[in-house]
C-alpha positions as CSV (number, residue, x, y, z in Angstrom):
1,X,4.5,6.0,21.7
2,X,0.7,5.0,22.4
3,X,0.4,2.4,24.8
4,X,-0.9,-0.3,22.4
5,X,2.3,0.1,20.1
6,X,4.2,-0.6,23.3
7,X,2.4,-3.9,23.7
8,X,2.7,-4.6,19.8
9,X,6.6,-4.0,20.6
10,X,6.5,-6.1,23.4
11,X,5.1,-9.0,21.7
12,X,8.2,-9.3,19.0
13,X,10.2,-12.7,19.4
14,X,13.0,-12.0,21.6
15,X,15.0,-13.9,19.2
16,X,14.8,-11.3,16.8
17,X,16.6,-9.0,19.0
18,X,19.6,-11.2,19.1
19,X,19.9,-11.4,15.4
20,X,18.8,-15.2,15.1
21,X,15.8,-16.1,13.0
22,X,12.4,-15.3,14.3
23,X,9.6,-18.5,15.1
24,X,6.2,-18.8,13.3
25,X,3.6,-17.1,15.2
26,X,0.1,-16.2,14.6
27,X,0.9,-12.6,14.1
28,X,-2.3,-11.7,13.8
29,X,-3.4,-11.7,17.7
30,X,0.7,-11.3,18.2
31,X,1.0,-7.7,16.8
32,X,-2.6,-6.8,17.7
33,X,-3.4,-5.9,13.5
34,X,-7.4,-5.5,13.1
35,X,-7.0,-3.5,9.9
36,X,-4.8,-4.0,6.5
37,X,-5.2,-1.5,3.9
38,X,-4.0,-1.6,0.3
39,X,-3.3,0.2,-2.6
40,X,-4.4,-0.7,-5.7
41,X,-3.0,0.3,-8.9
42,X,0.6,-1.4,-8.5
43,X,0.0,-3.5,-5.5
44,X,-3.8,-5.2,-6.5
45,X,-3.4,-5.0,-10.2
46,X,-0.8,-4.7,-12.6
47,X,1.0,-1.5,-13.2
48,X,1.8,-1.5,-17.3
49,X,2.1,2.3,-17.8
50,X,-1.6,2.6,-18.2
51,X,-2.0,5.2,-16.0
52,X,1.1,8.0,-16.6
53,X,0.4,6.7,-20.7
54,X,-3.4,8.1,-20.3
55,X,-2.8,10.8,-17.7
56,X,0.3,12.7,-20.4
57,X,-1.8,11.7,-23.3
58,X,-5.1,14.1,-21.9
59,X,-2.4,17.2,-20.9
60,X,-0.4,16.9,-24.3
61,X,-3.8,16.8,-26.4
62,X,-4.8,20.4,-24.6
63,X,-1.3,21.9,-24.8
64,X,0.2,21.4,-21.9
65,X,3.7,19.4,-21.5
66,X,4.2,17.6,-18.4
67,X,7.5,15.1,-18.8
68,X,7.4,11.6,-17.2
69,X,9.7,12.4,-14.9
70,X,7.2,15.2,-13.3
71,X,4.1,12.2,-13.4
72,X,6.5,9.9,-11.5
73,X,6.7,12.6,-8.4
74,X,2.8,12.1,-8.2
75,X,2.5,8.2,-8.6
76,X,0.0,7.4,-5.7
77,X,-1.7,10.7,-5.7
78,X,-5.2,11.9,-6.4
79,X,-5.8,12.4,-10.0
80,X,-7.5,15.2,-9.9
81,X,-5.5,16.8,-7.7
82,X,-2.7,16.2,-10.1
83,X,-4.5,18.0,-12.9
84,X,-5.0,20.7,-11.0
85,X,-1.7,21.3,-9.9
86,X,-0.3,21.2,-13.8
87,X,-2.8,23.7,-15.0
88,X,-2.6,26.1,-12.6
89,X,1.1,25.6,-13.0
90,X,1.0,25.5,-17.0
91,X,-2.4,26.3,-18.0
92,X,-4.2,29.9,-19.3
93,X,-5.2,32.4,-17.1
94,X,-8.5,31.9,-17.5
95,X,-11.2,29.0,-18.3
96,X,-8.9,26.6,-15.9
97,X,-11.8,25.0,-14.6
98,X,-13.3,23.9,-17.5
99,X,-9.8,22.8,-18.7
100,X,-9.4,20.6,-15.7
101,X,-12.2,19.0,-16.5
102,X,-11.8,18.1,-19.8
103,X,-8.2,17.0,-19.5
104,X,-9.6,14.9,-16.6
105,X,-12.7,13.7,-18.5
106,X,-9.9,12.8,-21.2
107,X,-7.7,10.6,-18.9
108,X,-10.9,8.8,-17.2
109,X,-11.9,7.6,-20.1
110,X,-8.5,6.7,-21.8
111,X,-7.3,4.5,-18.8
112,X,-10.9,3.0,-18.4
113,X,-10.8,1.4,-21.4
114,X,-7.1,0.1,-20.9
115,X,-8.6,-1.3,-17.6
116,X,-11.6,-3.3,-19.1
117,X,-9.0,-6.3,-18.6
118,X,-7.3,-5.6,-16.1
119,X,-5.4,-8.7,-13.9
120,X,-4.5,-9.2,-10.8
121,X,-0.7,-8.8,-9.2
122,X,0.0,-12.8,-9.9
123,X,-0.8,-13.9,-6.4
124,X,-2.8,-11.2,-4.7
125,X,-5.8,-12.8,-4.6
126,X,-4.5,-15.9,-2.8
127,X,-3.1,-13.0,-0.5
128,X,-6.4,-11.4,0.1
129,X,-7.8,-14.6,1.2
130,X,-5.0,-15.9,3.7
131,X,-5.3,-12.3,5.3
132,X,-9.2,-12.6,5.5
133,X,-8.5,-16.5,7.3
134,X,-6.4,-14.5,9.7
135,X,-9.6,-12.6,10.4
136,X,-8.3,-9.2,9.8
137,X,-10.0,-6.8,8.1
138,X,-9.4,-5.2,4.5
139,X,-9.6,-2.1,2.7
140,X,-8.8,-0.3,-0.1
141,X,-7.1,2.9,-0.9
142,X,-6.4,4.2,-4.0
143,X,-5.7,7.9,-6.1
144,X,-8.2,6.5,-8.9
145,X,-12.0,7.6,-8.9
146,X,-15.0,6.0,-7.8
147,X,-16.2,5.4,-11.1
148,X,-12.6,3.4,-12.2
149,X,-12.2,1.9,-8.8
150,X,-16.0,0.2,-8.5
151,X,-14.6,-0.7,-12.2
152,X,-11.6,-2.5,-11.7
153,X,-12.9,-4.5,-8.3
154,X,-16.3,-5.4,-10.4
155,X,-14.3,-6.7,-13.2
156,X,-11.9,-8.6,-10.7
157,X,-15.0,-10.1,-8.5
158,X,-12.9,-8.6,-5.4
159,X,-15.7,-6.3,-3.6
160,X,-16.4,-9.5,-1.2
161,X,-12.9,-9.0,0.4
162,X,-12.9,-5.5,1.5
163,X,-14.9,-4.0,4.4
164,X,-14.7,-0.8,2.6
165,X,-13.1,0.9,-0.2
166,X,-12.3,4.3,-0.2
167,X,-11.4,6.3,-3.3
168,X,-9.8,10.1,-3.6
169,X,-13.3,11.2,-4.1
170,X,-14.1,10.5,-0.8
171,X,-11.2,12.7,1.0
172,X,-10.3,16.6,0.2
173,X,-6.8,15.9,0.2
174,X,-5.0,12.7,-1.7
175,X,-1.8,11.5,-0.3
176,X,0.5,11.7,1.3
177,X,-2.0,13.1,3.1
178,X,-3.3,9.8,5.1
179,X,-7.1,10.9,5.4
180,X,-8.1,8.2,3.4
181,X,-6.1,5.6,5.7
182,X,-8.9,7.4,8.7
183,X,-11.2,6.5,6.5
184,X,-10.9,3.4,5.8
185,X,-10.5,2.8,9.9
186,X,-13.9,4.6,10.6
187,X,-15.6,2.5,8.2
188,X,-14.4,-0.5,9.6
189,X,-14.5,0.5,12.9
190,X,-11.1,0.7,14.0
191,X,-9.9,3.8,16.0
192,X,-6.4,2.7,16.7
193,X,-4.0,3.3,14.1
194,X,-0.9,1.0,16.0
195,X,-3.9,-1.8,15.0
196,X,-3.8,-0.7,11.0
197,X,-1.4,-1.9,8.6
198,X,-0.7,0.3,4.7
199,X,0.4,-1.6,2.0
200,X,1.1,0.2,-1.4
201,X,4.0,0.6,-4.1
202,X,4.6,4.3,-4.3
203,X,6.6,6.8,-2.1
204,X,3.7,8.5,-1.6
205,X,1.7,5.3,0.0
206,X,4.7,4.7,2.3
207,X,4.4,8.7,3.4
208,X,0.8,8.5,4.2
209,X,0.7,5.4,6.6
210,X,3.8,7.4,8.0
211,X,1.7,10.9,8.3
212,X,-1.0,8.7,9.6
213,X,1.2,7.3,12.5
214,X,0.0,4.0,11.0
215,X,1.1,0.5,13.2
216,X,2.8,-1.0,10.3
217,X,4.0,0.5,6.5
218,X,4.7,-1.8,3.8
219,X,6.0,-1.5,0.5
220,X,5.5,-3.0,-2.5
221,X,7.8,-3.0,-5.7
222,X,5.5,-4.5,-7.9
223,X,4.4,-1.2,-9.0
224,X,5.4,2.6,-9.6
225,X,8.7,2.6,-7.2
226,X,11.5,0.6,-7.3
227,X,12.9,-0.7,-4.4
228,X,16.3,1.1,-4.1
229,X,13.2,4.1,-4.1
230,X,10.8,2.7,-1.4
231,X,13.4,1.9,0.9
232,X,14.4,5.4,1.1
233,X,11.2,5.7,3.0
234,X,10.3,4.9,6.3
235,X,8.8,1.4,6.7
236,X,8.7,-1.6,8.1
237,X,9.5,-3.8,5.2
238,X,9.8,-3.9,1.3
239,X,8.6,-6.7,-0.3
240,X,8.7,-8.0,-3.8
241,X,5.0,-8.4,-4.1
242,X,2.0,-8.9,-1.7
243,X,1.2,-12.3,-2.7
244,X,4.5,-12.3,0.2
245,X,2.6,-10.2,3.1
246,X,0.6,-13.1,4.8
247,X,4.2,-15.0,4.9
248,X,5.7,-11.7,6.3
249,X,2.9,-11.4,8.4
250,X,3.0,-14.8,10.1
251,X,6.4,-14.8,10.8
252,X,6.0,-11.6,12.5
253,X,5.8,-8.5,11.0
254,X,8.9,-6.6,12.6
255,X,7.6,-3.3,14.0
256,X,9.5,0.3,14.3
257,X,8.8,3.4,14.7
258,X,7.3,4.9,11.7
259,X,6.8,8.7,13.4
């Protein structure tokens, strides 16, 4: 355990040990958090099916079947790396390359256009700015594209809030690989990850800030997983939404061991 989670530890209310109910505190400075970074599809914006609907659309119209209970193992993942994986798995012996793309090129442009609307998670951007009045920092993470990503945040007018956001074009490996959890905390400037709190909705999101030895892991069941799923995981609460996590966080954000 890294000498700043020790202090993070330290700093819980000593009531909570005893089982009575914690005291307001300004959790911020209390649990030494710089750094919150969220998921998007599922825990920013709504989760409707748009994305498995467009992703088994583009296989099934090149021939190859992939069943929504296979899509659901990768909820949270990079896309591409998803299409990958089924047509090496599924796909000719030859020309794969070209058929990733096009299946690819396919689903990009499918969910785009069920994204031109988008909304917000009903609350999230009230949550956004009680977290940036705490003076922490945000970030994004997120298995969608540059393209889509820059897409949905334009549309929503949310590019102000976030110090950075970092897209699975940006790492070589998606999650639950946490590399771009590292990125987000070198473009903000944060080097501690006991000082970086993940947020997202999929099993996946919960595994990265846990690879990543992040300070804090929450999920989210607004989105891909239910709760009876997410709580399988390691974390250090599941919430019904994030309009909730400035609440959770003021009250004091109760802190385990994630590793």
């Amino acid at each position: 355990m890294t000498l700043s989670r020790r202090r993070s530890l330290s700093l819980l209310p000593a009531l909570m040990a005893s089982g009575a109910a914690a005291q307001p505190v300004d959790s911020a400075s209390a649990l030494a958090l710089k750094l919150v970074v969220l998921d998007i599809g599922g825990t920013l914006i709504g989760d409707h099916g748009e994305v498995p609907d467009a992703m088994l659309g583009a296989f099934a119209r090149k021939g190859i079947t992939v069943t929504p209970q296979e899509f659901s193992g990768w909820r949270g993942a990079a896309k591409r790396g998803m299409v990958k994986h089924f047509v090496e798995a599924r796909g000719p012996a030859t020309g794969r390359a070209a058929l990733e793309e096009a299946i690819y090129a396919d689903f990009t442009a499918t969910v785009s256009k069920a994204y031109a609307n988008v909304q917000p998670i009903p609350g999230a951007e009230k949550a956004l700015q009680e977290l940036a009045a705490m003076k922490l920092l945000l970030a994004t993470t997120t298995g969608f594209d540059r393209p889509l990503t820059s897409q949905v945040l334009s549309h929503l007018g949310w590019q102000k809030y976030f110090v950075t956001s970092i897209t699975s074009d940006d790492v070589v490996d998606g999650r639950p690989a946490p590399y771009m959890l590292f990125r987000a905390m070198e473009a903000a400037h944060v080097n501690d990850t006991a000082q970086v709190l993940a947020v997202g909705d999929t099993v996946l999101d919960l595994q990265a800030g846990n690879n990543g030895g992040m300070g804090a892991v929450v999920g989210v069941y607004t989105g891909a997983a239910p709760e009876s799923r997410l709580r399988q995981e390691k974390s250090n609460a599941i919430l019904p939404s994030v309009a909730e996590l400035p609440g959770l966080i003021r009250r004091g954000l109760p802190l385990r061991n994630c590793r």
